[in-house]
C-alpha positions as a Python dict, from the first residue, in 0.01 Angstrom:
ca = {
    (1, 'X'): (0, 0, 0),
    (2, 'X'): (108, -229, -272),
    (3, 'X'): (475, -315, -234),
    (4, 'X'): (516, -188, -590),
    (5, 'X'): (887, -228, -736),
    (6, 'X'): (845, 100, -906),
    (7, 'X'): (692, 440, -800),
    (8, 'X'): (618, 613, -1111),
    (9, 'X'): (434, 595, -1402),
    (10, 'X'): (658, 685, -1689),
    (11, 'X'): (727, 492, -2002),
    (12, 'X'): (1132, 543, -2080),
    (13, 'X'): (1210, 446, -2409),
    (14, 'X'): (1584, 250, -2405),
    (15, 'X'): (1814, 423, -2675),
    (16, 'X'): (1861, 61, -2755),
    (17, 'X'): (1579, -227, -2831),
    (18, 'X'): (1542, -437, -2502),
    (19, 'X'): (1700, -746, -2680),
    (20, 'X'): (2011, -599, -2709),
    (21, 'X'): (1992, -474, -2362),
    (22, 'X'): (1938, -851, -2242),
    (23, 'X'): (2166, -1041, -2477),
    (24, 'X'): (2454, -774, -2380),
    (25, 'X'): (2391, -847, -2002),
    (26, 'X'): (2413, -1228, -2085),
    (27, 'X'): (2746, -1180, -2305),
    (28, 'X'): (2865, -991, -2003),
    (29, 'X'): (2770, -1289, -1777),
    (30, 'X'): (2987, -1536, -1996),
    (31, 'X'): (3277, -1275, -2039),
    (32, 'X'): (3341, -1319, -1666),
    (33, 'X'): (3325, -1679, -1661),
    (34, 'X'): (3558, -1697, -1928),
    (35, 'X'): (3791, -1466, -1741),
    (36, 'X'): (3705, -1594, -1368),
    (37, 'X'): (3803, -1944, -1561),
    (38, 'X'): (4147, -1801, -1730),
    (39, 'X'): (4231, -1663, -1302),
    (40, 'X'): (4180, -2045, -1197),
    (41, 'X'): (4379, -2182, -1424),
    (42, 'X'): (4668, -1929, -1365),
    (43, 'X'): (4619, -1937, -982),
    (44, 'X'): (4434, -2203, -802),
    (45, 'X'): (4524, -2069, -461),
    (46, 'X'): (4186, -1985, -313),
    (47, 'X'): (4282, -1917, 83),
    (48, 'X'): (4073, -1738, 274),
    (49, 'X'): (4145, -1344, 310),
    (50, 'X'): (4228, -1191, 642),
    (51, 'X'): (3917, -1093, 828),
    (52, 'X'): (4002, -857, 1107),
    (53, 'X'): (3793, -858, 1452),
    (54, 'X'): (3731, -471, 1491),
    (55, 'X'): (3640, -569, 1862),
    (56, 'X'): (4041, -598, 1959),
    (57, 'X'): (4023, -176, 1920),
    (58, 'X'): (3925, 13, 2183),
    (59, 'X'): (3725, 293, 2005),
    (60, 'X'): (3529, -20, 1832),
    (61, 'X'): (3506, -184, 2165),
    (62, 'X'): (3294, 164, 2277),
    (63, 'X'): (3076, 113, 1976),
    (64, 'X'): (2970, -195, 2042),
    (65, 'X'): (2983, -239, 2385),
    (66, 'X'): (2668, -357, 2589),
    (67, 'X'): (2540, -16, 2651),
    (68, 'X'): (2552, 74, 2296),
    (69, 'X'): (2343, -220, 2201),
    (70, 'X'): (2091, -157, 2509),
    (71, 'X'): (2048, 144, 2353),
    (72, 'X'): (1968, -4, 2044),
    (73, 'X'): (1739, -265, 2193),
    (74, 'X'): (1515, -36, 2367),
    (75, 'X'): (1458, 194, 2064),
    (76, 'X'): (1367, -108, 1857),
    (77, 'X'): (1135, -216, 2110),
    (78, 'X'): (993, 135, 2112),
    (79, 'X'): (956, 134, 1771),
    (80, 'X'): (747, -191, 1758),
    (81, 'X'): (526, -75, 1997),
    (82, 'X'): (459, 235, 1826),
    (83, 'X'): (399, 87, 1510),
    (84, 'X'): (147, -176, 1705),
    (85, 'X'): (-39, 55, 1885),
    (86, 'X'): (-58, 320, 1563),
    (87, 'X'): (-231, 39, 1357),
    (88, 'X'): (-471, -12, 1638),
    (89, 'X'): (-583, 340, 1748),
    (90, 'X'): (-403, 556, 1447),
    (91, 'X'): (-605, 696, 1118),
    (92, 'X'): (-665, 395, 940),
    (93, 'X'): (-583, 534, 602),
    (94, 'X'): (-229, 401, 480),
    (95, 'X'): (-68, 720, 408),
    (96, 'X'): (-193, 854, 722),
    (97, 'X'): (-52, 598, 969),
    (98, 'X'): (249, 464, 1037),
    (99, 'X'): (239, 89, 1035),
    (100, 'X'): (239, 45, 659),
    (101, 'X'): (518, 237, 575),
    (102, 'X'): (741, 81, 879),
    (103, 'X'): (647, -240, 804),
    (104, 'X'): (703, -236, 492),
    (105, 'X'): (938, 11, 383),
    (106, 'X'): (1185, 113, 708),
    (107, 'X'): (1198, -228, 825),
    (108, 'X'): (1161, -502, 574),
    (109, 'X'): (1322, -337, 223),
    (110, 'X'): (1521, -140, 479),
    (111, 'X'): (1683, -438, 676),
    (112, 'X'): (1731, -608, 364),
    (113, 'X'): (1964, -349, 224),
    (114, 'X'): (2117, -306, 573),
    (115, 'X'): (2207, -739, 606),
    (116, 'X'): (2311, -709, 272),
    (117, 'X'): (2573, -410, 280),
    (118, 'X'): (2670, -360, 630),
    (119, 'X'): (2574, -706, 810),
    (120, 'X'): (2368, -879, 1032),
    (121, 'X'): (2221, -572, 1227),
    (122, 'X'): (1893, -748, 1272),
    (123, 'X'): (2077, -1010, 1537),
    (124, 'X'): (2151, -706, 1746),
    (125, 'X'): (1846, -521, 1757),
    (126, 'X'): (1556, -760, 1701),
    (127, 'X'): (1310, -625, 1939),
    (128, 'X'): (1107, -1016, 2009),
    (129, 'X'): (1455, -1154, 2092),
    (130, 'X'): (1558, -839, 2366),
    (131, 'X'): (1239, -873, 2487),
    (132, 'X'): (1231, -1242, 2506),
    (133, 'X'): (1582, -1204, 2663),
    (134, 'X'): (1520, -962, 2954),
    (135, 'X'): (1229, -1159, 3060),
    (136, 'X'): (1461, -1408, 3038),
    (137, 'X'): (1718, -1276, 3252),
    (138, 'X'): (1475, -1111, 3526),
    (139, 'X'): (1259, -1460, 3591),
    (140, 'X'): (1641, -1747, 3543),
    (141, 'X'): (1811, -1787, 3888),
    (142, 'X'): (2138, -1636, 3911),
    (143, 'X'): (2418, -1865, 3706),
    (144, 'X'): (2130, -2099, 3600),
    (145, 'X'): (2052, -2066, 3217),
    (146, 'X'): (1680, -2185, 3157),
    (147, 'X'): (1733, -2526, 2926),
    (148, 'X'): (1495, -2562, 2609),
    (149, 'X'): (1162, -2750, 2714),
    (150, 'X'): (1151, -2935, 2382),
    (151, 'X'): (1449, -3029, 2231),
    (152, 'X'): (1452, -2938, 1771),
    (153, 'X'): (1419, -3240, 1608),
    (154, 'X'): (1638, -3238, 1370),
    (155, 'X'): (1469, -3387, 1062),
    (156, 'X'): (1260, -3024, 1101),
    (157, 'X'): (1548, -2804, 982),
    (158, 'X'): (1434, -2520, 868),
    (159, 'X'): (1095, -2614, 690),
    (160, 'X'): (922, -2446, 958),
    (161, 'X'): (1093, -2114, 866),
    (162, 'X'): (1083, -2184, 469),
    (163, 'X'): (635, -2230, 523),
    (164, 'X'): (630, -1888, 743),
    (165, 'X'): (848, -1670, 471),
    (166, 'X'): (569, -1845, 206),
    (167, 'X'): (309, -1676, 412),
    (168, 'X'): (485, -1331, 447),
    (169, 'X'): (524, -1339, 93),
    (170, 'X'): (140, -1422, 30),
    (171, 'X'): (93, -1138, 282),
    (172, 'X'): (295, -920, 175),
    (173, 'X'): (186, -1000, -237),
    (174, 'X'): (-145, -1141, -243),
    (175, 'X'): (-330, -1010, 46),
    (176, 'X'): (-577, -801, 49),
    (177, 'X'): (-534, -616, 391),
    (178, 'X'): (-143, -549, 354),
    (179, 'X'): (-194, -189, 352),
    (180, 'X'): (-443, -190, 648),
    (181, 'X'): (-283, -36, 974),
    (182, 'X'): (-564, -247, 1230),
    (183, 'X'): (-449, -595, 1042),
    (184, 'X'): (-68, -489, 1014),
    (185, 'X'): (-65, -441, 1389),
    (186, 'X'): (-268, -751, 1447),
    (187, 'X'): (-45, -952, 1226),
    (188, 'X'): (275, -793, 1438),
    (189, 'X'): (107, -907, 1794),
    (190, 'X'): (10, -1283, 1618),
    (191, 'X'): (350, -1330, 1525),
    (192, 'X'): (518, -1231, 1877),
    (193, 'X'): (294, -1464, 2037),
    (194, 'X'): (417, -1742, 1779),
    (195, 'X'): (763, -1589, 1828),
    (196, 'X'): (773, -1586, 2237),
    (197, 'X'): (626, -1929, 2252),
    (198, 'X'): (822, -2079, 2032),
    (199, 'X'): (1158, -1891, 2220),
    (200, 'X'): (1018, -2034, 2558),
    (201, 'X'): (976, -2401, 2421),
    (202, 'X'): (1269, -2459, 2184),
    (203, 'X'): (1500, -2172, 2329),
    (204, 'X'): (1558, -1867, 2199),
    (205, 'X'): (1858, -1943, 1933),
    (206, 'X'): (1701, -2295, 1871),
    (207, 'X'): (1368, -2088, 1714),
    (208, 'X'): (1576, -1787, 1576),
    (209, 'X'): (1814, -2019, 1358),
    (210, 'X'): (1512, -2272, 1274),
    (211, 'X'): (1165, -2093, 1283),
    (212, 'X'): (1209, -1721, 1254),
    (213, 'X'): (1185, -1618, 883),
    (214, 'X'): (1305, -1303, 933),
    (215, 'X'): (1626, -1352, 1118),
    (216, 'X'): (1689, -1613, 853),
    (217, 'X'): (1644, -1401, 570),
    (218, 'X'): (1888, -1088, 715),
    (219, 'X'): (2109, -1392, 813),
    (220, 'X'): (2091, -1513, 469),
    (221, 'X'): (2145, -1193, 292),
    (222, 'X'): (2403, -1067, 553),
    (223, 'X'): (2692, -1350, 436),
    (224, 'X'): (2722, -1098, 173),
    (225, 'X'): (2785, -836, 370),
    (226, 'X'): (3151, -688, 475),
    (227, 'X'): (3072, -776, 833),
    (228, 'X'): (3046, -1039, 1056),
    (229, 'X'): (2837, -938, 1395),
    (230, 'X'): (2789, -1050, 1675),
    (231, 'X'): (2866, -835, 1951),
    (232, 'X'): (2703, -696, 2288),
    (233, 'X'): (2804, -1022, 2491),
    (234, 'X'): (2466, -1133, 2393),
    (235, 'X'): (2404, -1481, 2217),
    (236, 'X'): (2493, -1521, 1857),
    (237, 'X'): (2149, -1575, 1648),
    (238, 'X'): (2362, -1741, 1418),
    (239, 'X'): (2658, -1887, 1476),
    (240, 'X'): (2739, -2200, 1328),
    (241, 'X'): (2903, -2280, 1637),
    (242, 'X'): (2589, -2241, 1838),
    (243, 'X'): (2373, -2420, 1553),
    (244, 'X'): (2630, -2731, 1550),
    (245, 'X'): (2497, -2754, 1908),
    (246, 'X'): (2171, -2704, 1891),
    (247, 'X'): (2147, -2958, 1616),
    (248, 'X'): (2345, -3222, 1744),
    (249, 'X'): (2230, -3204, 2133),
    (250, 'X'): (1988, -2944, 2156),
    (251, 'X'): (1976, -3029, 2511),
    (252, 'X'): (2336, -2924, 2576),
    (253, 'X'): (2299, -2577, 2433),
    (254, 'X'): (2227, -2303, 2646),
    (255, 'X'): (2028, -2000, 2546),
    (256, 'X'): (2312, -1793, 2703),
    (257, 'X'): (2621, -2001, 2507),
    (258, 'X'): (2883, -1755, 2330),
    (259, 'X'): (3007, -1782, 2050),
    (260, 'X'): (3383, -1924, 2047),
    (261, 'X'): (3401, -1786, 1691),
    (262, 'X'): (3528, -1392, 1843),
    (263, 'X'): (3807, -1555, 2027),
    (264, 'X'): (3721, -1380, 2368),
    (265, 'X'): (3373, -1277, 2537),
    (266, 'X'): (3356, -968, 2343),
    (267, 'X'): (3176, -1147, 2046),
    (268, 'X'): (3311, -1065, 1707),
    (269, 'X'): (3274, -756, 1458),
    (270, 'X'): (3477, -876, 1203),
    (271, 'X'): (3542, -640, 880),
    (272, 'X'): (3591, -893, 525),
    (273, 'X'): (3519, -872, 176),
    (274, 'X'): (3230, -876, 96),
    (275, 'X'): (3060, -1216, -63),
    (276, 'X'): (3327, -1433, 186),
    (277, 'X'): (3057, -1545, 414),
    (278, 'X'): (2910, -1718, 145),
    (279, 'X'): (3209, -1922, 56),
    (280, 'X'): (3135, -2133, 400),
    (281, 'X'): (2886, -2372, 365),
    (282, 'X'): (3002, -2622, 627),
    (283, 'X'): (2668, -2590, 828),
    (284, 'X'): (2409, -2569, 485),
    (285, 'X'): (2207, -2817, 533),
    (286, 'X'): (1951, -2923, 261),
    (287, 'X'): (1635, -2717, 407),
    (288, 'X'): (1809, -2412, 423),
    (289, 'X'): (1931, -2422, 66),
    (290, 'X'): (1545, -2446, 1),
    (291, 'X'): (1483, -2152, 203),
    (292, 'X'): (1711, -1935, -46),
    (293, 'X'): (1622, -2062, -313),
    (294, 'X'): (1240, -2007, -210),
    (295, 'X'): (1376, -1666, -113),
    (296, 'X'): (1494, -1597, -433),
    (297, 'X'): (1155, -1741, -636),
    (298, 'X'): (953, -1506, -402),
    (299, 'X'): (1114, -1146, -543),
    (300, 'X'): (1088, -1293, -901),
    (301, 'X'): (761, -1326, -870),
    (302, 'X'): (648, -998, -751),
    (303, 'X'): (819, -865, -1025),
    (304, 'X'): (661, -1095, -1278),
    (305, 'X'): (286, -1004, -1124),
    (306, 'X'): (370, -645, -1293),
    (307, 'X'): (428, -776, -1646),
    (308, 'X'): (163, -803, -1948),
    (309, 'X'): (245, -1152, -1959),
    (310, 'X'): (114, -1248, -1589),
    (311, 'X'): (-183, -995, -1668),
    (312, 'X'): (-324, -1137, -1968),
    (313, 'X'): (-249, -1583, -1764),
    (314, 'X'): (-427, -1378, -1462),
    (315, 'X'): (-732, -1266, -1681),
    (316, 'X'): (-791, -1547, -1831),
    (317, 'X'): (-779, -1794, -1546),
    (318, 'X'): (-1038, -1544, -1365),
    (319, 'X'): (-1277, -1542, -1698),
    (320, 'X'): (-1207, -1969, -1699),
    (321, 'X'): (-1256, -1984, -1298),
    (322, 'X'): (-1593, -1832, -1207),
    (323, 'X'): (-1657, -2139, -989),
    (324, 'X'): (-1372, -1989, -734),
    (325, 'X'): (-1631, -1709, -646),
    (326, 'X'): (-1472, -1351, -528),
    (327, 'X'): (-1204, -1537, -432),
    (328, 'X'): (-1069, -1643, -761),
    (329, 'X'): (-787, -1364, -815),
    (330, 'X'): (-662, -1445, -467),
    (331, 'X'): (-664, -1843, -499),
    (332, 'X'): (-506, -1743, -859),
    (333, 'X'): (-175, -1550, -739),
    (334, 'X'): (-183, -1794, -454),
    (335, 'X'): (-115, -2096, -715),
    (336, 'X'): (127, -1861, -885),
    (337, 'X'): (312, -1785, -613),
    (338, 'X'): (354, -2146, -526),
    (339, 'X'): (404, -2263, -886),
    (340, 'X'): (693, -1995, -929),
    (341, 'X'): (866, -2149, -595),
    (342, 'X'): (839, -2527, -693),
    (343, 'X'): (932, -2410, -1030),
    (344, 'X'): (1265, -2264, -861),
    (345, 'X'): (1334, -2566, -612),
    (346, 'X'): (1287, -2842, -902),
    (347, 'X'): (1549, -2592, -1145),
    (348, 'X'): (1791, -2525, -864),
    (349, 'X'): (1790, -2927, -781),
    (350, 'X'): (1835, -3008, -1174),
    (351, 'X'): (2119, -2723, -1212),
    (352, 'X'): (2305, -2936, -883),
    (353, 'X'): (2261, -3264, -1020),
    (354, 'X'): (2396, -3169, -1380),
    (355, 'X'): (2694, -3003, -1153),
    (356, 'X'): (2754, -3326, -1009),
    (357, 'X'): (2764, -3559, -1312),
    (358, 'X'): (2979, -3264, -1461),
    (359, 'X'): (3259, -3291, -1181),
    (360, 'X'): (3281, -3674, -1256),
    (361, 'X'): (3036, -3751, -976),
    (362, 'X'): (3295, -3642, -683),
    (363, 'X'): (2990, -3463, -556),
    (364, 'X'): (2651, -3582, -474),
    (365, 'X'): (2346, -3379, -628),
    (366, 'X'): (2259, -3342, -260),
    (367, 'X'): (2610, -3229, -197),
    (368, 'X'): (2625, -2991, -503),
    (369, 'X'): (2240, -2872, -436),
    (370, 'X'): (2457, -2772, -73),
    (371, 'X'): (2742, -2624, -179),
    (372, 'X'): (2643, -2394, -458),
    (373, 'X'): (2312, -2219, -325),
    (374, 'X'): (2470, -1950, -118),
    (375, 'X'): (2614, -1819, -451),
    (376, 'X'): (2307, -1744, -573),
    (377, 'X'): (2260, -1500, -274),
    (378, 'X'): (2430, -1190, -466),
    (379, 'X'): (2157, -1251, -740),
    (380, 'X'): (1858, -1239, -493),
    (381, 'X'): (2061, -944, -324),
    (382, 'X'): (2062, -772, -703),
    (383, 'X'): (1664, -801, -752),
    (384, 'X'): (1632, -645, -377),
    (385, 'X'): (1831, -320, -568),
    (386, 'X'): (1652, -348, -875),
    (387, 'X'): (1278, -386, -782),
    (388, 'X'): (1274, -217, -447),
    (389, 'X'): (1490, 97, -464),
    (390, 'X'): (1274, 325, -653),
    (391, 'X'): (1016, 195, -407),
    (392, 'X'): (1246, 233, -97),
    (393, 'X'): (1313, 595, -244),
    (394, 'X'): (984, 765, -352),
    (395, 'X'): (738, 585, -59),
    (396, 'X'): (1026, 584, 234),
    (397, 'X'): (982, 957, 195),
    (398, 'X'): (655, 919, 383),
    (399, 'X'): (837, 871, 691),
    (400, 'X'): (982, 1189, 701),
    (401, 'X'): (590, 1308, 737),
    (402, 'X'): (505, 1031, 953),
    (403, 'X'): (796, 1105, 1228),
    (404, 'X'): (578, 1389, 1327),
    (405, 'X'): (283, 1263, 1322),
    (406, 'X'): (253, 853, 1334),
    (407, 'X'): (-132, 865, 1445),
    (408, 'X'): (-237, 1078, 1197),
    (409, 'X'): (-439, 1247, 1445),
    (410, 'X'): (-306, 1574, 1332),
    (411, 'X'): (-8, 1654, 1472),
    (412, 'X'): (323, 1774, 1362),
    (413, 'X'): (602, 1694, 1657),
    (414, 'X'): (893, 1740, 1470),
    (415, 'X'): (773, 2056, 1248),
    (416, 'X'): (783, 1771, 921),
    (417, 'X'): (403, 1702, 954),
    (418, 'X'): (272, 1873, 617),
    (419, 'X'): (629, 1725, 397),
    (420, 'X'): (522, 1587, 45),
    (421, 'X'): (746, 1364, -112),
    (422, 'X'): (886, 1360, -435),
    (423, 'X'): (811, 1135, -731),
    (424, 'X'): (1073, 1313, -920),
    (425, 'X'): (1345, 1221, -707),
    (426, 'X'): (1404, 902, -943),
    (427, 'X'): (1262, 808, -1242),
    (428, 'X'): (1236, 533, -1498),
    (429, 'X'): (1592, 592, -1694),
    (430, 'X'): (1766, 608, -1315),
    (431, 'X'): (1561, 294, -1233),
    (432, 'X'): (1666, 139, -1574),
    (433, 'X'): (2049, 123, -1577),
    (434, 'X'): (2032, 91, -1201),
    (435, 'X'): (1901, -246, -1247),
    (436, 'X'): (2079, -300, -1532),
    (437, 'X'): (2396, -282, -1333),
    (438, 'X'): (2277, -427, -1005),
    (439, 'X'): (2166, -757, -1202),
    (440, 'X'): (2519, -788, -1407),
    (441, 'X'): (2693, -713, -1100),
    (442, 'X'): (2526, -972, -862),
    (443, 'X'): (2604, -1253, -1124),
    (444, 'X'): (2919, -1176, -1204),
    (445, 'X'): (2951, -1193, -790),
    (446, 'X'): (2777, -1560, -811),
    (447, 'X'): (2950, -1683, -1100),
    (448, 'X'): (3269, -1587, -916),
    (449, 'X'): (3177, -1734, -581),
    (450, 'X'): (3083, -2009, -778),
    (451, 'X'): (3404, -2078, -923),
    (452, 'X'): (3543, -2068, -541),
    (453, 'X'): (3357, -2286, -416),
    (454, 'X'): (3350, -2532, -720),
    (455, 'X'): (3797, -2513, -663),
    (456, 'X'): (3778, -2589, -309),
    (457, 'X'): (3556, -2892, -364),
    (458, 'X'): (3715, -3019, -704),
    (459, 'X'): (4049, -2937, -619),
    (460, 'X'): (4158, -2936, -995),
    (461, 'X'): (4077, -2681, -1211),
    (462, 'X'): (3969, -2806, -1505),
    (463, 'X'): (3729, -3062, -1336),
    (464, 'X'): (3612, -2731, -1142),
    (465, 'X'): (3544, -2516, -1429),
    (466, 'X'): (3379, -2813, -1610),
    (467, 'X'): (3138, -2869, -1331),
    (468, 'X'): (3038, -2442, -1373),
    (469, 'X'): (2893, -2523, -1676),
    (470, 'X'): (2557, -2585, -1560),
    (471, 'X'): (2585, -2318, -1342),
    (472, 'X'): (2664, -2050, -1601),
    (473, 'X'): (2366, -2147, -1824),
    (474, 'X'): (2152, -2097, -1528),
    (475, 'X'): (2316, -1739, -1415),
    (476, 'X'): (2254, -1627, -1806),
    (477, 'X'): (1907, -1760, -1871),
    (478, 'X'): (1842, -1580, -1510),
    (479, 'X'): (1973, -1286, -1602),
    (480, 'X'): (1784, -1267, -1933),
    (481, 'X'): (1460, -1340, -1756),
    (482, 'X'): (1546, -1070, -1435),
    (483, 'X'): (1629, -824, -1695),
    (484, 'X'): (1283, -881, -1873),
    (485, 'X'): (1067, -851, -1578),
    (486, 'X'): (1235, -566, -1472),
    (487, 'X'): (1195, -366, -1807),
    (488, 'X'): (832, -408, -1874),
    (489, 'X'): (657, -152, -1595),
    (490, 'X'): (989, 58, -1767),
    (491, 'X'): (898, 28, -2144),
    (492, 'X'): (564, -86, -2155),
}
């Protein structure tokens, strides 16, 4: 199962030529710098909006009290030990078996979406962390949180995070057995060995914040989000407050420490608009604005593998490579892959140090490289919408089918066993213009952010709107280039 972008087949012809299409989405681009620009100048006041903790109500206090989130724990362990044991023993054909279609489907393009427009659910539910933590709590004497065994270093970062999302996205891309239940549930038991080891030696935030790709990624994507969680008087994956300490005395930092950041022991739900949490960028350090911008490279170029143009470069480095062997068209997306993310990085790092000469060298291209990469989180969030959501339509029907019968042994528990889904439920004109506006949208929402961030740093703004410049062309040459890949399994 091929974690196709689009599930259909159709061509749709646009009732206007693609380059109109593109050059209106980049006019549209600069028409909301221009006006973003105009609001600085008239008002530089750029205070933070009020961001209500939901917690301090009752009713929301019931919602996401302890036993709520137990709840929630124990069906997401559950879950992962269904979808294990289905790859192993279940009906090894995709379609047939659950593990494909959770892995890929209900829980990665499904958590995305959920980080990105609701919040960080992922911190509450994560089944290797609630498992990791009631070990935890059954084997630590009483008032005596178990200290990390190894303390971070702190040159790591996140680097060993960025290289495990790299493999995912070879796995989930490139690999051959992605849609094979067996492997899937082999992979899942691999990584919660890595996972639980890593939790036992470094402590359980320490690896979450630093190794875990995952709870990076819905991290990541959930600053966008109109919520801020972190409830269940559990830890908080990823609060800067814990991740100050881990980083500065990883010694001193408890796997049980709260964060101070909900004002009580409740935690915090709070409720703001959303792109705020990507305005704060006191904690980025310079690995993690690799790991979005690697993020961001790695959804480009599974869109790009669907166009003529990687086709015909594919084709002819397998005709050019026949040294490689049968392993040619894997080493070849492999380079690709790894190409399109240097290609990204080196881009990202120019863009930053044009920003800084631009703002009269009050920032540092290391400082700028900092301080502008969460805004390009609304543009990754945008290609999530536009690639995946015909996908996350059309395929996620399967698990209607698959509730009833996750084996595929034959049975039909819920009475849903013999459900067919429909291809018709979108189709290429709904994918078009849903893309269309999904891609404007999300840099409109950067090159806004942007401008927020560039006025809190700069100060003045002229010297901040100067130093968006660079920024801008980037945003429209991006947005041409999304808008391209998306079109061409549309009109082609």
């Amino acid at each position: 199962m091929r974690a196709y972008g689009h599930g259909f087949g159709l061509r749709y012809d646009l009732p206007l030529p693609l380059a109109l299409w593109i050059i209106g989405a980049a006019c549209a681009i600069l028409l909301s710098f221009l006006v973003v620009a105009i609001a600085v100048r008239a008002n530089a006041s750029v205070e933070a909006p009020a961001q209500p903790n939901l917690l301090r109500w009752q009713i929301d206090n019931t919602l996401a009290g302890p036993n709520i989130r137990l709840i929630a724990q124990l069906l997401s362990v559950a879950a992962l030990i269904l979808v294990v044991v289905a790859g192993i023993i279940g009906d090894q054909t995709p379609t047939r078996n659950l593990a494909p279609t959770a892995i890929w489907i209900a829980w990665w393009v499904g958590f995305c979406y959920l980080s990105a427009f609701v919040g960080n659910v992922w911190s509450v539910v994560n089944p290797w962390a609630a498992i990791f933590d009631w070990c935890e709590r059954i084997l630590s004497k009483p008032r005596a949180p178990r200290r990390a065994k190894v303390n971070w270093p702190k040159s790591l970062g996140v680097w060993p995070a960025i290289a495990l999302f790299i493999v995912f996205a070879w796995l989930e891309l490139i690999w051959e057995g992605r849609s094979i239940p067996s492997q899937l549930a082999w992979l899942a038991i691999g990584f919660s060995v890595l996972t639980w080891t890593g939790m036992f030696i470094f402590g359980r935030s320490t690896w979450l914040t630093h190794a875990d790709p995952f709870a990076l990624t819905f991290s990541v994507l959930s600053k966008f989000g109109p919520t801020d969680i972190c409830i269940g008087h559990g830890i908080c994956d990823t609060c800067p407050a814990n991740k100050e300490k881990v980083e500065s005395d990883p010694g001193e930092a408890s796997d049980r420490d709260r964060c101070y950041r909900g004002a009580d022991s409740r935690g915090r739900w709070i409720l703001r608009p959303p792109g705020v949490g990507l305005l704060d960028t006191e904690n980025m350090s310079q690995s993690l604005s690799v790991f979005v911008v690697v993020m961001l490279s790695t959804v480009t170029f599974d869109g790009f593998m669907a166009t003529p143009v990687w086709q015909r470069i594919e084709n002819a480095l397998y005709v050019a490579l026949p040294v490689l062997g049968d392993s040619r068209l894997a080493i070849i997306n492999t380079l690709g892959l790894l190409v399109f993310c240097a290609t990204f990085i080196a881009v990202y790092r120019l863009v930053a140090t044009l920003i800084a000469h631009a703002s009269g060298n009050r920032m540092t291209p290391d400082a700028a490289n900092r301080a502008f990469v969460l805004t390009l989180v609304p543009i990754a969030i945008a290609y999530l919408v536009a690639h995946y959501l015909s996908y996350f339509l059309i395929q996620g029907q399967l698990l209607i089918r698959l509730a009833s019968d996750p084996f595929g042994f034959g049975w039909n528990i819920l009475g849903t066993a013999h459900f067919r889904p429909d291809i018709g439920i979108v189709g290429a004109r709904f994918v078009w213009y849903t893309s269309l506006v999904a891609i404007v949208l999300g840099h409109v929402a950067a090159v806004s952010l942007a401008h927020i961030v560039a006025l809190r740093r700069l100060v003045e703004p002229r010297l901040a709107i100067r130093s968006q410049i660079p920024m801008l062309v980037l945003m429209i040459a991006y947005t041409m280039v999304s808008l391209w890949i998306i079109a061409q399994p549309i009109v082609e």
